[in-house]
C-alpha positions, -999 to 999 in steps of 0.1 A, spaced: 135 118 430 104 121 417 77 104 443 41 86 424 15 92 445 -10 76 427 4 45 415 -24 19 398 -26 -15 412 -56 -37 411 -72 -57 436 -48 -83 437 -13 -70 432 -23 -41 453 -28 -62 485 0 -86 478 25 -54 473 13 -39 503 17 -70 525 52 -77 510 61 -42 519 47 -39 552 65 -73 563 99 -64 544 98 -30 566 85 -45 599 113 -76 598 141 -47 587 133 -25 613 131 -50 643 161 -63 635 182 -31 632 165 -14 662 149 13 642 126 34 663 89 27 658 84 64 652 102 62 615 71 39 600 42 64 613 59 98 599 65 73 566 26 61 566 16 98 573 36 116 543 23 87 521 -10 96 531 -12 132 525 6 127 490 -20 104 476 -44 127 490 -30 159 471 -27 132 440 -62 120 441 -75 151 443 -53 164 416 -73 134 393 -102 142 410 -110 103 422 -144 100 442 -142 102 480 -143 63 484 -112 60 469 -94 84 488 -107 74 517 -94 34 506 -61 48 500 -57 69 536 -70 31 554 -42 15 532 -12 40 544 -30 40 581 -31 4 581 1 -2 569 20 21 588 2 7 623 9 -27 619 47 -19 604 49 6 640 38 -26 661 63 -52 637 91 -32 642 86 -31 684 73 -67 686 87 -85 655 66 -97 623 71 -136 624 43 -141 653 6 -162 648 -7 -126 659 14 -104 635 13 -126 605 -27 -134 605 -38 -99 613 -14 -90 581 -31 -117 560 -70 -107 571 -60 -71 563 -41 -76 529 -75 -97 521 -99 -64 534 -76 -45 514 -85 -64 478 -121 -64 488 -123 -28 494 -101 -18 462 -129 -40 439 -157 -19 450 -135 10 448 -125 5 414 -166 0 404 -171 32 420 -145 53 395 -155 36 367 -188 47 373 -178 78 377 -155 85 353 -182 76 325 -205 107 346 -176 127 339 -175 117 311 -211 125 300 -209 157 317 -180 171 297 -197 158 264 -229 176 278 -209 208 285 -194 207 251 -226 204 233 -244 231 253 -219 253 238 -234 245 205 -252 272 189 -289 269 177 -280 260 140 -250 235 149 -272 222 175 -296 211 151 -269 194 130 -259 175 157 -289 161 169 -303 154 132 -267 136 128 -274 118 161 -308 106 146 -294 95 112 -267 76 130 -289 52 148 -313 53 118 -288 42 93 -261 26 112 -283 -8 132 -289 14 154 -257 28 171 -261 52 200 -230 79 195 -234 112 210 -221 148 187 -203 165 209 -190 197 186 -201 206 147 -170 229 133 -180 242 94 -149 249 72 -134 276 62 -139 269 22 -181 267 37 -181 235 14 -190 215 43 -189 205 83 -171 185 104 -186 163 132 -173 159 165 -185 123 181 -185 101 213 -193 65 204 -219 50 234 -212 18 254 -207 -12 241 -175 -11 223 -187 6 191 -153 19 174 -151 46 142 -148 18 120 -180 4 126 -193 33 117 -171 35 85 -188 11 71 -221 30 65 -204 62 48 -224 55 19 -253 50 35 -253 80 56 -247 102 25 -278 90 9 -299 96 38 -286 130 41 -295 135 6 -260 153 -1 -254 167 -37 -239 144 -64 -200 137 -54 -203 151 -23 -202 122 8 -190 113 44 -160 107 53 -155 90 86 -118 92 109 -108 86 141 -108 110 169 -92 119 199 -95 84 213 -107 46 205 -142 57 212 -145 90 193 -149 98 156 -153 126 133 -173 128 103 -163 150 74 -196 161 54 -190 178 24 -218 199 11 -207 219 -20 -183 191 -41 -149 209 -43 -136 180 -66 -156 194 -94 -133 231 -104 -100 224 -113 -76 232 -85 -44 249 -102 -12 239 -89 5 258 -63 24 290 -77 44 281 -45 81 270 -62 100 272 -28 128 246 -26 115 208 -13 133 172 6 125 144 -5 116 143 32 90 171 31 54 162 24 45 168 -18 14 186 -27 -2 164 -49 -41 175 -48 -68 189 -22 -96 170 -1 -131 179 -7 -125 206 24 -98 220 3 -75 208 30 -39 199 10 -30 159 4 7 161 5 21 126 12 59 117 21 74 100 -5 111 92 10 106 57 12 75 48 -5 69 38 -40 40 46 -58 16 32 -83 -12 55 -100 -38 37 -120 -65 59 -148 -80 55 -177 -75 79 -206 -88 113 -202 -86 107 -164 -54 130 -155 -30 103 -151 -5 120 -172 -16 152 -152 -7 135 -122 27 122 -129 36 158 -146 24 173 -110 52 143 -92 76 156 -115 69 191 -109 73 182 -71 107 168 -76 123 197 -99 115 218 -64 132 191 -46 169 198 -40 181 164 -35 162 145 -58 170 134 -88 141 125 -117 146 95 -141 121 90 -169 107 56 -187 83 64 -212 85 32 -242 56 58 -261 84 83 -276 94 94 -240 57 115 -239 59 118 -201 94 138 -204 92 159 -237 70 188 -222 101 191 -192 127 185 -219 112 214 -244 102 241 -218 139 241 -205 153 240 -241 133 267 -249 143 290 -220 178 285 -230 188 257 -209 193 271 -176 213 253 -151 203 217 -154 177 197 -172 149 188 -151 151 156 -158 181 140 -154 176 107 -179 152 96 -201 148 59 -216 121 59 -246 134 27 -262 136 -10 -249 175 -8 -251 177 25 -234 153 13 -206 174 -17 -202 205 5 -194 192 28 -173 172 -2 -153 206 -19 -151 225 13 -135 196 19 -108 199 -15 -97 239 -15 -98 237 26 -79 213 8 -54 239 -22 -47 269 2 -45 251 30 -23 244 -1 8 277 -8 18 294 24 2 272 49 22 274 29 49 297 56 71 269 82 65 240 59 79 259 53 111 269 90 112 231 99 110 221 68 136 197 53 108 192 24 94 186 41 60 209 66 33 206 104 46 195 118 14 215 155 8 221 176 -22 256 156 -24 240 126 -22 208 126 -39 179 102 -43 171 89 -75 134 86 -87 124 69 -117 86 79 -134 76 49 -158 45 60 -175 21 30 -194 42 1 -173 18 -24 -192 46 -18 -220 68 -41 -195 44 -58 -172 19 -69 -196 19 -105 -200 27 -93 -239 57 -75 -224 67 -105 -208 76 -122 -236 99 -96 -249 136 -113 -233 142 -68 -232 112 -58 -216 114 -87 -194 147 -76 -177 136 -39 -176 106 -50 -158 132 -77 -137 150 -48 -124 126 -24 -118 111 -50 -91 143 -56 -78 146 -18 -70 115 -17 -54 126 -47 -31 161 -29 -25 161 4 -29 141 22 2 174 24 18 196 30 -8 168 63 -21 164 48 -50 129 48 -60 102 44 -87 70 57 -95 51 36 -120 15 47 -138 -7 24 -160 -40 23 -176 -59 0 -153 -52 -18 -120 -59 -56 -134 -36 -87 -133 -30 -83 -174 -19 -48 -170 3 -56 -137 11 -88 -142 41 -87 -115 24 -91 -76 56 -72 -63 46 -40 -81 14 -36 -59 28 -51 -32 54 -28 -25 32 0 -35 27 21 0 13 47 -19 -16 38 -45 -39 61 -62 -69 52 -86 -81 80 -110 -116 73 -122 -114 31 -115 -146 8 -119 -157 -5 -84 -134 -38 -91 -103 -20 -99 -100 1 -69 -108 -32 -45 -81 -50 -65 -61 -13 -61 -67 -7 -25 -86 -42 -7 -116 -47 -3 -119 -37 31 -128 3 22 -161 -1 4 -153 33 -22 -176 42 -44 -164 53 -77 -197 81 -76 -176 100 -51 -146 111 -77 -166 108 -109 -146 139 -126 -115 136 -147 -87 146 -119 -106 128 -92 -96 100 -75 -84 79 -46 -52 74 -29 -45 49 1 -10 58 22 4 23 36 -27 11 56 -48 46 59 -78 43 49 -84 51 12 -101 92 8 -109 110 -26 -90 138 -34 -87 162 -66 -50 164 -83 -37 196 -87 -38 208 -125 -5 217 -137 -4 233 -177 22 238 -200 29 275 -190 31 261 -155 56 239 -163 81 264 -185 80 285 -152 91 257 -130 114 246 -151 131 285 -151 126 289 -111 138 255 -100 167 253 -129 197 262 -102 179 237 -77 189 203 -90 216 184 -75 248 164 -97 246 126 -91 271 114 -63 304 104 -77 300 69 -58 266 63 -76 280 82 -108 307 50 -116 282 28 -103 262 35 -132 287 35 -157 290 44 -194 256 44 -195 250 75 -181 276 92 -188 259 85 -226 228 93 -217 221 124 -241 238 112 -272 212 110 -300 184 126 -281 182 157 -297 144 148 -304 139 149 -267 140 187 -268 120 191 -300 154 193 -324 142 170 -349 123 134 -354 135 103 -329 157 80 -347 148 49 -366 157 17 -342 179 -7 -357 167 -40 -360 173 -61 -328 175 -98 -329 156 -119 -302 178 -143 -284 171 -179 -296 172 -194 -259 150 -179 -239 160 -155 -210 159 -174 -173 148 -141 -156 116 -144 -166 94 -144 -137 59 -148 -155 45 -184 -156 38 -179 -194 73 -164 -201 82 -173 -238 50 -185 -252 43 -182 -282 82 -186 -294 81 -202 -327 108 -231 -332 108 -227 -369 122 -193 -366 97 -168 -362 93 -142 -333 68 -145 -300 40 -125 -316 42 -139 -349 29 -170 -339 4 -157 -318 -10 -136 -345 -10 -174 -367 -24 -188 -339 -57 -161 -341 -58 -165 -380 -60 -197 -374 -91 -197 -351 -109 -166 -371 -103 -190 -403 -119 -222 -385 -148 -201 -365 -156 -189 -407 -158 -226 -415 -178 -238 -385 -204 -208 -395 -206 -220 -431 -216 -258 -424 -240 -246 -392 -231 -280 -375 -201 -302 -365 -180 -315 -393 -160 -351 -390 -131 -332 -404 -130 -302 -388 -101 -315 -364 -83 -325 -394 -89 -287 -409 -80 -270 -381 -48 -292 -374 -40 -282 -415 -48 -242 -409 -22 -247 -376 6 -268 -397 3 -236 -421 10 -215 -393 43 -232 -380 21 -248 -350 21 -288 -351 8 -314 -325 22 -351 -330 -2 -378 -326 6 -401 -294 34 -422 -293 27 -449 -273 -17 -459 -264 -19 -445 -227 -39 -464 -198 -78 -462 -204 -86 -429 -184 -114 -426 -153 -148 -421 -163 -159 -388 -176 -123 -382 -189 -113 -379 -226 -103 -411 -241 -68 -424 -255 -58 -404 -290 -75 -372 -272 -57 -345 -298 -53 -328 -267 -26 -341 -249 -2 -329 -271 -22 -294 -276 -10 -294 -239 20 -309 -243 30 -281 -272 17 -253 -246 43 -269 -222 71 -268 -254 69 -232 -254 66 -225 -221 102 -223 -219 129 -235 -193 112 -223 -167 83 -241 -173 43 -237 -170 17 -250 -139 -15 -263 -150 -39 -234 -143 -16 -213 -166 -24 -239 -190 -60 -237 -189 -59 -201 -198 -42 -207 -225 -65 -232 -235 -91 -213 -232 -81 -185 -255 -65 -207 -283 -85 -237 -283 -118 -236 -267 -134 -215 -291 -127 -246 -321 -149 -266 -297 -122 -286 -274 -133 -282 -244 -105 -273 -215 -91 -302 -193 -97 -302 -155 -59 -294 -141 -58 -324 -125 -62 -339 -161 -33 -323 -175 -9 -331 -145 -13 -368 -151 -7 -367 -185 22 -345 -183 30 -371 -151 29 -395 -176 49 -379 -205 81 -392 -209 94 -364 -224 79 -337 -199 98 -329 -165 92 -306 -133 120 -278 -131 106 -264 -97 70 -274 -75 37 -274 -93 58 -268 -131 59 -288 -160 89 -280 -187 102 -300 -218 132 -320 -211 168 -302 -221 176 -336 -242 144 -335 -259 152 -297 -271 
């Protein structure tokens, strides 16, 4: 039995514990006839142990002398209990008054170690930092300086100054002073502190946590290590999908290598910014990785795949290809979407033996059972608001989501890249939601707070070189880093050194998937450079729009008379180029310009009936009856779909069609009481307004 000598109690559990145990053991004993003798050899071995322990954690001399009272105390009154009995005036008071001396005593006590722990602490920090040298001395007390300078005036202390081993830079070693200051408050002035310090262009501070709440360390780089490419590891040893991947270096050259078993990612850059490179190095990482296996969407001729596809053509297809499926067309993308979702649905319950073997609450990923990974380069050709409206695109972009939501346990992943990190390029929430690992290549200030929150404060000055960027890992704070630069050459040789590494997909998820796979070569010879992609046949929209549409503007822009979604759109912008041309050539507002614009519409296939029936004479400020645009509105709601349209979706929509011809965009609360009012107008769910079924 291992005895604590130095259990912590405060002032008032400690006395009440005491007493309750000291009358517990006095009534016991008197009653049984123990001898008296028992309760001092008990108080004396108590005594000497939480003298050994207190001097083991070096408490002051007040507390052990406290402590040896307590046991002497204790163990004299327990003695006299267990000879006289403890249910006396005498034995109980003098019990009381001394449980009561005891709390008093242990509150000054406990001032006294705080006290002194905070010397120690001081003196340790002072030891430490007479260690420094003369050079890293002076670091740390011009760092001290600029701290309080730069920071409202925070008191830390720099306790060690370490230099790296690339000499691109210094690390800081700090105690924060009293008063609660954490790392984070100190965060916050990163920016500052590197423009005091006069650092080179891209070179900054980085702030972390240290050893505890109240220490820090500050990473200064002084020589910018993101400029020079940083080649990709020659390194080609086998990988898990549960080993970290290298993806890039810090500015200390130190390796960023997240775990990527059960997060998806999202990678945002602008041409020319190595997004492209970036997904090439992912796939790189998962050709090492022997129980991974790498799908490809790429709607731009399959791009992302066809360096991958060609090198391991063109070493004689060795072992397998190194990646496993590739969708470059809408249909193709809708079959492979389809069997990830259906492989992640089979895997729960039909791997469900293997989770409970392993004790997890998650698929143990082996070469037998593999995790699937699918990299979907430019996703604005499915989440685009444009992409929405494609019933195709729609349900790729449906199920992608739904793997995302899904898959973690199942390992079935995705990895999606796009241009920019705005709402008209991700139009679905979930896709940066469930997102644990987000990196921005080169983003504006707004992008990377819409990208990571706007609770890092990154400067886009700090990674201004294509390659350079941020990443965030589930709530880390976000930290530049430089991807690693992987070339054509590069790739042939990975392809040749991992080609004997990449597993066969499980026969469970191999009938999950279906024909479809099994199909998944045939007429993809262009993949590996064999000849030109073949001409798409035709496909025909579907004339009722697709209920798995989950943007609010799903199906605008469907023509009734016959035409496709993007057809009328296009109409729609002749239309408003041809009427912007008239209002420049009469230089003022013409009576019939309505009645031209409604004419340039009709010839479009777009048509607004007058009112039906006069309405009620609106509020003040509000349009009057006959305003042409209630049924502008009401024809937005007409093609909204089944699913139907809310009122600040409308407005948009107003405002790019309309506004410019001079209408000027109803207040929302307008446009819900005339659809409120519109007969033929219902609500399908809260907040939505759709055309009645009979009126279709």
């Amino acid at each position: 039995m291992k005895l604590d000598w130095d259990g912590k109690h405060g002032p008032i559990t400690g006395p009440i514990n005491t007493g309750v145990a000291a009358l517990a053991v006095g009534y016991a004993g008197h009653e049984f006839g123990m001898p008296w003798e028992w309760s001092a050899l008990t108080a004396g071995a108590g005594l000497l142990g939480t003298h050994i322990a207190g001097r083991r954690h070096k408490v002051t001399r007040s507390t052990l002398a406290l402590r040896a009272a307590g046991w002497l105390g204790a163990g004299g009154w327990c003695s006299w209990a267990i000879v006289n009995g403890p249910w006396s005036q005498a034995g109980l008071g003098s019990l009381i008054v001394g449980a009561l001396g005891l709390g008093a005593a242990m509150v000054g006590a406990h001032h006294v170690e705080a006290k002194a722990e905070e010397e120690r602490a001081e003196q340790e920090a002072a030891a430490r930092r007479a260690t420094l040298d003369g050079k890293r001395r002076k670091i740390a007390d011009e760092w001290e300086d600029r701290i309080v300078r730069v920071c409202a005036g925070t008191v830390v202390q720099i306790v060690g100054v370490e230099a790296w081993e690339s000499d691109g830079g210094f690390t800081l070693d700090g105690q924060c002073g009293q008063g609660g200051t954490t790392w984070k408050n100190i965060k916050a002035f990163e920016d500052n502190l590197a423009a005091d310090a006069a650092l080179p262009e891209g070179c900054g501070v980085e702030i972390k946590p240290g050893a505890n709440r109240g220490a820090f360390l500050i990473d200064v780089s002084t020589v910018n290590a993101l400029i020079d490419d940083a080649p990709y590891p020659n390194d080609y040893t086998p990988l898990s999908v549960n080993d970290p991947a290298p993806l890039g270096i810090h500015r200390d050259r130190t390796v960023f290598a997240p775990v990527t078993r059960q997060r998806s990612g999202l990678t945002v850059g602008q041409k020319g910014t190595g997004k492209t490179n970036l997904m090439n190095v992912k796939i790189a990482n998962q050709c090492r990785t022997v129980d991974v296996l790498p799908w490809v969407i790429d709607l731009n001729g399959g791009g992302l795949a066809l360096a991958w596809l060609h090198a391991w053509h063109n070493a004689g297809r060795p072992g397998r290809p190194p990646v496993d499926w590739v969708a470059d067309t809408p249909r193709k993308a809708l079959a492979l979407s389809q069997a990830m979702v259906r492989v992640a649905l089979a895997r729960k319950p039909g791997y469900k033996h293997l989770e409970i073997e392993a004790n997890d609450d998650k698929l143990p990923v082996t070469k037998a059972v593999p995790a699937i990974v699918c990299n979907n380069d430019e996703i604005a050709e499915l989440f685009s608001p444009r992409a929405r409206r494609d019933p195709i695109l729609r349900e790729v972009g449906d199920n992608l989501v739904r793997v995302q939501e899904l898959g973690r346990a199942a390992a079935t992943n995705v990895e999606n890249a796009a241009l920019r990190a705005t709402q008209d390029v991700i139009s679905e929430p979930q896709i940066l939601k469930q997102s644990a690992l987000r990196i921005g290549l080169r983003c504006d200030e707004a992008e990377l707070s819409y990208l990571f929150g706007w609770n890092d404060r990154l400067s886009p000055e700090d990674a201004p070189y294509p390659g350079c960027g941020f990443y965030k890992v589930d709530q880390d704070p976000a930290r530049p880093f430089k991807v690693y630069r992987i070339t054509p050459d590069q790739i042939r040789d990975i392809v040749v050194a991992t080609a004997d590494l990449h597993p066969e997909l499980d026969d469970l998820s191999r009938r999950a998937a279906g024909e479809a796979y099994e199909q998944r070569w045939m007429g993809c010879d262009h993949l590996f450079g064999l000849g030109p992609a073949p001409l798409a046949a035709p496909e025909e929209t579907p004339a009722t729009p697709s209920p798995r549409g989950r943007g609010v503007t799903a199906d605008w822009g469907s023509t009734p008379a016959g035409g496709d979604a993007q057809a009328t759109i296009d109409q729609a912008e002749e239309a408003r180029r041809k009427l912007h041309e008239a209002m420049n050539e009469t230089g003022r507002h013409d009576g019939d310009l309505d009645a031209q614009f409604m004419d340039i519409l009709a010839g479009g296939g777009v048509t607004w009936k007058p009112p039906a029936t006069e309405q009620p004479a609106p509020p003040v400020n509000e349009p009057a009856d006959g305003d042409p645009r209630r049924e502008m509105v009401f024809g937005i709601v007409e093609k909204a779909g089944t699913d139907g349209i809310g009122p600040e979706a409308i407005r948009e929509i107003f405002d790019r069609f309309f506004r410019p011809h001079g209408y000027e965009t109803p207040h929302a609360a307008t446009i819900g009481r005339w659809l409120a009012a519109d007969p033929r107008v219902h609500k399908p769910g809260y907040g939505r307004y759709a055309v009645r079924p009979d009126e279709n």
